[in-house]
N, C-alpha and C positions, 0 to 999 in steps of 0.2 A: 504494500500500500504506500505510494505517496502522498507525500506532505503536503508538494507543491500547491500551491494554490495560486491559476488562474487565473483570478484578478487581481494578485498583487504583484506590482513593477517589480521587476530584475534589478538587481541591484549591479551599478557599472563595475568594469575588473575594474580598479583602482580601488573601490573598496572591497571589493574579496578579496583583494589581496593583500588590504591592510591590513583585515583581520583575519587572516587564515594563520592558524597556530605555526609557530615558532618549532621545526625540529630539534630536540633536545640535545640529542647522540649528536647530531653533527652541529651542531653550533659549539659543544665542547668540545668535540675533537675537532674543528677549528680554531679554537680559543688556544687549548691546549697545547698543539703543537705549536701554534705561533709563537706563546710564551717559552714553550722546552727549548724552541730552536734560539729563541733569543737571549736564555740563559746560556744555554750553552754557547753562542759566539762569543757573549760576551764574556766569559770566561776562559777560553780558548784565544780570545784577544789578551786575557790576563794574563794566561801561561807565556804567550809568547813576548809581551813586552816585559824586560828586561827590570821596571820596577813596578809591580802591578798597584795599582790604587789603594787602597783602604777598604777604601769602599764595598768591594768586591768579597771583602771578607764577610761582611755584613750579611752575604746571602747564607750564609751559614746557622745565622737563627732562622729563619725563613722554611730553607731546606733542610733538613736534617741529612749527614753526607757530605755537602758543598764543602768544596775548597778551591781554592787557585792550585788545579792541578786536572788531568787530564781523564782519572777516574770522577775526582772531584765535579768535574765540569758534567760528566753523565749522569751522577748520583744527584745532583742538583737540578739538570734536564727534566729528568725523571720524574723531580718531588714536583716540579712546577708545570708541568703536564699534567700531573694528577691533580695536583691543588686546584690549577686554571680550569680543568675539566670539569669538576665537582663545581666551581664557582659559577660556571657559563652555563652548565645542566641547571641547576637551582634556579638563575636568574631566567632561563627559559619558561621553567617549571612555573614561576610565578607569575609572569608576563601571560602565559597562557589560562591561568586559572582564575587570576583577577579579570583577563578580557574575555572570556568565559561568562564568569559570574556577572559581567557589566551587559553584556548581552543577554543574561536568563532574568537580568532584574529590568531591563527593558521592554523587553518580551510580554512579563506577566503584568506589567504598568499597563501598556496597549491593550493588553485581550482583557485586564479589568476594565481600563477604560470605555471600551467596547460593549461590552454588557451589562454596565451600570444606570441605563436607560432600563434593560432587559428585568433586573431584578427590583426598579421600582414600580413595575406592573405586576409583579406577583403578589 
């Protein structure tokens, strides 16, 4: 059985596809690896300059593993790939569920407001 209903306009792609949910899987494993690959250059750029920054130590509260060093730099890759992924799934995860809910709470506004004539004849 469908839904559709006949005489209600189409709604233009520009807005289907504003609100068509957010892939969770792959918006982290894009997140993810952009961030892995970008700890790890940037530690790989550590290892190879001659007096690496400070700074770079730092990733080491962050990732557990990290260091200016070449295992270091994958064990770091690694923690931040998973961190990033878990952080981009979630922020998916909510984006989808709040524009969900803002659409089932619009929904039931209309088809109240639709039959509030209806139920003061009863």
């Amino acid at each position: 059985m469908s839904t559709h209903d006949p005489t209600t306009p189409e709604l233009p792609d520009d807005l289907v596809l504003a609100f068509a949910p957010i892939h969770k899987r792959a918006l982290g494993m894009a997140v993810g690896l952009v961030m892995a690959s970008t700890v790890f250059v940037v530690t790989a750029i550590g290892v190879l300059v001659p007096q690496p920054p400070d700074v770079l130590y730092l990733l080491g509260y962050f990732f557990p593993g990290h260091d200016v060093s070449w295992g270091g730099a994958l064990r770091g890759a690694a923690g931040a790939g998973f961190a990033f992924f878990v952080a981009a799934w979630f922020l998916a995860f909510c984006r989808n569920f709040v524009l969900a809910a803002s659409v089932w709470v619009a929904r039931t506004r209309a088809e109240l407001a639709q039959t509030h004539d209806f139920l003061d004849h009863i």
